[in-house]
N, C-alpha and C positions, 0 to 999 in steps of 0.2 A: 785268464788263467790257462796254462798249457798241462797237457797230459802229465809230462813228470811235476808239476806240481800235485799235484792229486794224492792221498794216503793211501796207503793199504790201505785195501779194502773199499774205498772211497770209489766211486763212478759217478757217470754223468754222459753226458752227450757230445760230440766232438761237433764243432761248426765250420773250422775252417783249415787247411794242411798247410804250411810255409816249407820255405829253406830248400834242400837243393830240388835240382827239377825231376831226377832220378826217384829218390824218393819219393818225392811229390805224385810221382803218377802214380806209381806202384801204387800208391796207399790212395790214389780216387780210384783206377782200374778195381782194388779191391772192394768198393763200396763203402768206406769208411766214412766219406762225409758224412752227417745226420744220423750215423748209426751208437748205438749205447754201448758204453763198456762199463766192465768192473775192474779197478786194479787188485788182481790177485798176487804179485809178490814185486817187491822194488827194494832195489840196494844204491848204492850210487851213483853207478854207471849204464841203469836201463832199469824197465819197467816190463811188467808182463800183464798184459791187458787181456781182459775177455770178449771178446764183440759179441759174444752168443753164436747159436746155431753152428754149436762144436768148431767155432773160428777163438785158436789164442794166437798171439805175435808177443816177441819180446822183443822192444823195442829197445836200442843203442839212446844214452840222454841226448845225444843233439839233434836225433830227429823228434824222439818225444817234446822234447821244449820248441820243436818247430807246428805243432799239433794245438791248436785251440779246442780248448774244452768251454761248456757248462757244467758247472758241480749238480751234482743231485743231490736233494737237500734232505 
């Protein structure tokens, strides 16, 4: 499952970052592996995630769909 799959409101845990390498670092440099979010608002074209500890991103869909998640159940 990747992050823009996820619903409003829906979170879980992120395991693993793909797609470009730009990206990709950005979002381990930030800590994002093994870190929890909540998706707080999503439309078509991107997701707005909560990682906690006053950290949100709104992510563009094709790095979100590059983003493995766990759902939290």
């Amino acid at each position: 499952m990747t992050l823009f799959d996820c619903n409003k409101r829906g979170g879980g845990k992120i395991t693993d970052i793909g797609g470009n390498i730009n990206v990709r670092r950005r979002l381990y440099d930030l800590g994002l592996v093994d870190s929890d979010f909540t998706v707080k608002a999503k439309n078509r074209r991107s997701v707005l995630a909560d990682f906690g500890h006053g950290f949100c991103a709104v992510l563009a869909k094709d790095a979100a769909e590059n983003i493995k998640v766990i759902e939290r159940i």
